[in-house]
N, C-alpha and C positions, 0 to 999 in steps of 0.2 A: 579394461572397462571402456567403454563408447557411453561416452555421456553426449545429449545435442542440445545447446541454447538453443531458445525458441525466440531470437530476434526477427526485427523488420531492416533491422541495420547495423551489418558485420562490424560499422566505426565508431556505433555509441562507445564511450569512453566503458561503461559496465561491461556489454558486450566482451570488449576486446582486452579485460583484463579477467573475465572468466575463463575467455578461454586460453590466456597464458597461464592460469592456475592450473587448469585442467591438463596442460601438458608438464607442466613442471613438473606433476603429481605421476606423470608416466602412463597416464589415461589418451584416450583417441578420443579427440573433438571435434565436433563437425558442428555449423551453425544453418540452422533453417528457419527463411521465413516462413509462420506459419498463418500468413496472409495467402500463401503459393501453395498451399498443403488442399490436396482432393480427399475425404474424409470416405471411404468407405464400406459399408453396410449390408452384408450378405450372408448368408448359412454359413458357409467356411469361414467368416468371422472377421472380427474390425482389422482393416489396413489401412495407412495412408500411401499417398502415392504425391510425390516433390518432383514438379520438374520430370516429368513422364516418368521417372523410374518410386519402385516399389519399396517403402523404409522398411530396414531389416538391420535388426540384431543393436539396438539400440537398447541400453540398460540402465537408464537414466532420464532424466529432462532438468533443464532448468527455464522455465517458462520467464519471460519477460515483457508480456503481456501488455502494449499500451492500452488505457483507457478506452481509447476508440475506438479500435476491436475486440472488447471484453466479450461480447456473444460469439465470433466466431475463434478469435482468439482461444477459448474457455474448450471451445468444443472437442477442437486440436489437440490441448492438454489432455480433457477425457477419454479423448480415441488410445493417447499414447498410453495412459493409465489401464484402460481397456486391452490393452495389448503386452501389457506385463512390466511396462517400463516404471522406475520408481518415479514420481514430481517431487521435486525440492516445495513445490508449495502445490499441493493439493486443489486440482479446478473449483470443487465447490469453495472452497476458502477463498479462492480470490473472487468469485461469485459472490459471496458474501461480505467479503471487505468493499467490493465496486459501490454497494447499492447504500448509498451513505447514510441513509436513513436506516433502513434495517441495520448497518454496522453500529448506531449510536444506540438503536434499542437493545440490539445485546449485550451492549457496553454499561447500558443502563441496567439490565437486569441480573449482569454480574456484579454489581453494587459500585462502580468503578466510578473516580473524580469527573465529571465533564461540565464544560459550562452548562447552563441551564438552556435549554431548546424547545423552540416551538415550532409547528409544521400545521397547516392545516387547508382547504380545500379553497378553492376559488370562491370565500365569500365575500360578497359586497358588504364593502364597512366591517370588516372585521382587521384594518389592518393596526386600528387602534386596539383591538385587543390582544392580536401578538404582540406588541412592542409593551403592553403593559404586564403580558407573562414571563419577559423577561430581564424583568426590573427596569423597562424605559430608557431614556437615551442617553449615554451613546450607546449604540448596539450594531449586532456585525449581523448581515444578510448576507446569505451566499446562495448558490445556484446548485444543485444538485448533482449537477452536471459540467459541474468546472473543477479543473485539475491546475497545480503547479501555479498558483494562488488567483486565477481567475477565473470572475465570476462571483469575485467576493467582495463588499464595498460594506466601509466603515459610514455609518450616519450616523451625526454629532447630535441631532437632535430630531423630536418628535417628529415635526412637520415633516425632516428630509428623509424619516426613514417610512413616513406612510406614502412620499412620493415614489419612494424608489421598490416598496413594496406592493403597491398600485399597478407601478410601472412594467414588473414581471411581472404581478396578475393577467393585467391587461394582455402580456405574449402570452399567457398562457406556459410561462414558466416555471416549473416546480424549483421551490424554494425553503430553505429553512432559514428561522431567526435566532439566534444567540446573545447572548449577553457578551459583554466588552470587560474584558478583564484590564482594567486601567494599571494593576500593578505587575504586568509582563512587560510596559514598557517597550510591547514591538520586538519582544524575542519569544523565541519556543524553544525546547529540546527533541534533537530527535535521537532517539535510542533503536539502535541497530541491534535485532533479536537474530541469534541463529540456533535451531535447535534447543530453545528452552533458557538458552545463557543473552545477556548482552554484551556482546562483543565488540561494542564501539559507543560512546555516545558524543553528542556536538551542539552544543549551542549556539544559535540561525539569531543575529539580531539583523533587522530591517533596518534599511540605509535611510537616512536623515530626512522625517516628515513624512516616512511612511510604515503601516500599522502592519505588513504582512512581512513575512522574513523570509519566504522561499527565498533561496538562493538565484534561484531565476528570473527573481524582481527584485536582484540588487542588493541582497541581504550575504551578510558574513559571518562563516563558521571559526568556532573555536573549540578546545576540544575540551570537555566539561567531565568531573568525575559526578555521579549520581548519587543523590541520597538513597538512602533504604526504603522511603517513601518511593520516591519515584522508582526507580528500579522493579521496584513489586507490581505498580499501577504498570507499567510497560510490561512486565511479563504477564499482570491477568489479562491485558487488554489483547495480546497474541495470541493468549489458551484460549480466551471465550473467542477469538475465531478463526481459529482451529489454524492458526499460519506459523510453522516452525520455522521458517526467513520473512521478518516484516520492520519494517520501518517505524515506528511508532511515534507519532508527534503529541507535543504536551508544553503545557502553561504551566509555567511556576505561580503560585496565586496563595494569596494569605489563608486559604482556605486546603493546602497542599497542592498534589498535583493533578492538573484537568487533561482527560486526552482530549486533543481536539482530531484524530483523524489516524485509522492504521492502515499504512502501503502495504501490499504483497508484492511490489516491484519496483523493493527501495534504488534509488541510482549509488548507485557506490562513489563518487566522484568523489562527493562534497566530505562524505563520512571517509573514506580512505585518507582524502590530503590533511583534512584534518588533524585524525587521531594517528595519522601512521601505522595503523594496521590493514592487515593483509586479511581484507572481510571477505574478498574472493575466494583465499584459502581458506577461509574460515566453512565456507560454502561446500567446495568441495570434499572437504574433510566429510563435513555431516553427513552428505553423499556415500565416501566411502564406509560408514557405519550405518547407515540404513541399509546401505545394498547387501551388504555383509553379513547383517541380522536377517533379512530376508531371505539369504540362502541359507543363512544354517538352519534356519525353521524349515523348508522344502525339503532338505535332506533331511530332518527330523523327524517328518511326518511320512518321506519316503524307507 
């Protein structure tokens, strides 16, 4: 099988332990940026073309999509999908997961834990009345369009969170407000979904006087077993969008567990060193049983 990561860069630590799975496993690996990828669109049907030559006989993808190319990134995925190859994560789903707002309303509508949130239009003087639908200060503002915990700022109280949400009005920044969950203490869970199961989870606490735990602001994992609550809140929060590999983040809170946020292109680092599983191969595997289902239905209908 010829499976192709869809990276920007063959030495992300994910990257480059995908594709020692994918040979371990006796498959042909090839990684492509799909920054470099020409998409196209004509009667005889979707091709891309890398690096001047024509992609061919590829039966797989595993997208790893940063943020900042999610539209053209997205599209890449679709053409490959278009052209017969399976995705580990499905382009609309990571469409879906990107647009953080529309991910928290589906999240909302599957009936699922999440802090309380409020979102609304560039009004003058209304930023006392967000900060008052989300039971007041402290409360947490984030940006809609910040990844890997920035863009997100705690305000301790009234006055500093109608400056600071003043402050992105004024750019003209689209913004939601949250409530502060005081008894998470600055830690989150993230649970590693593959294929319907969770196959890792790791507790992110935030380094000393600070509220965010990304690991990338200083924060450290350990490797955490799940309650039965949580476990379930993480697998509906994958189904309702539609992601069979997702990251899942969540707040322990006296009120059970809150998602605050689902990846379609968890970094395996933090979750691998952690828990000591082999979540690459976990990847793969799923890979080889999708692909495999997919051909026996072709010959079954042939």
């Amino acid at each position: 099988m010829k499976i192709a990561i869809l990276s920007r860069n063959s030495q992300l630590y994910s990257t480059k332990r995908l594709n020692e799975a994918i040979l371990a496993a006796g498959h042909e690996s090839v990684i492509i940026d799909h920054s470099l990828c020409d998409i196209i669109i004509e009667q005889e049907g979707p091709s891309i073309i890398y690096k001047g030559e024509k992609v061919a006989g590829v039966d797989a993808i595993i997208p790893r999509i940063g943020a900042s190319v999610t539209f053209y990134g997205t599209a890449v995925v679709r053409q490959f999908e278009l052209m017969g190859a399976f995705s580990a994560v499905e382009s609309q789903a990571i469409v879906r997961s990107r647009d953080k707002l529309r991910s928290l309303q589906i999240l909302s509508k599957a009936g699922l834990g999440m802090p309380k949130t409020a979102f609304t239009n560039f009004s003058k003087g209304g930023e006392k009345t967000l900060i008052e639908q989300v039971g007041g200060a402290p409360l947490i503002i984030k940006l809609l369009e910040g990844t890997q915990g920035l863009g997100v700022v705690l305000a301790e109280t009234k006055k500093a969170g109608q400056s600071v949400i003043e402050a992105f009005h004024g750019l003209k920044a689209r913004i939601i407000v949250q409530e502060f969950i005081k008894e998470a203490k600055g830690a989150d869970i993230r649970a590693f979904i593959v294929n319907g199961k969770v196959v890792g989870a790791m507790k992110r606490q935030g380094a000393e006087g600070e509220f965010r735990s990304n690991l990338h602001r200083g924060g450290k994992a350990t490797v955490i077993r799940l309650s039965r609550a949580e476990k379930q809140a993480a697998l509906g929060a994958a189904r309702a969008l539609g992601l069979d590999i997702a990251g899942v983040d969540m707040l322990q809170s006296a009120r059970g567990p809150l998602i605050l946020e689902v990846n379609s292109s968890p970094g395996l680092e933090g979750i691998e060193k952690a828990t000591g599983v082999n979540i690459a191969g976990e990847i793969v595997k799923y890979i080889e049983e999708s692909v495999n289902k997919k051909t026996t239905k072709r010959k079954i209908r042939e």
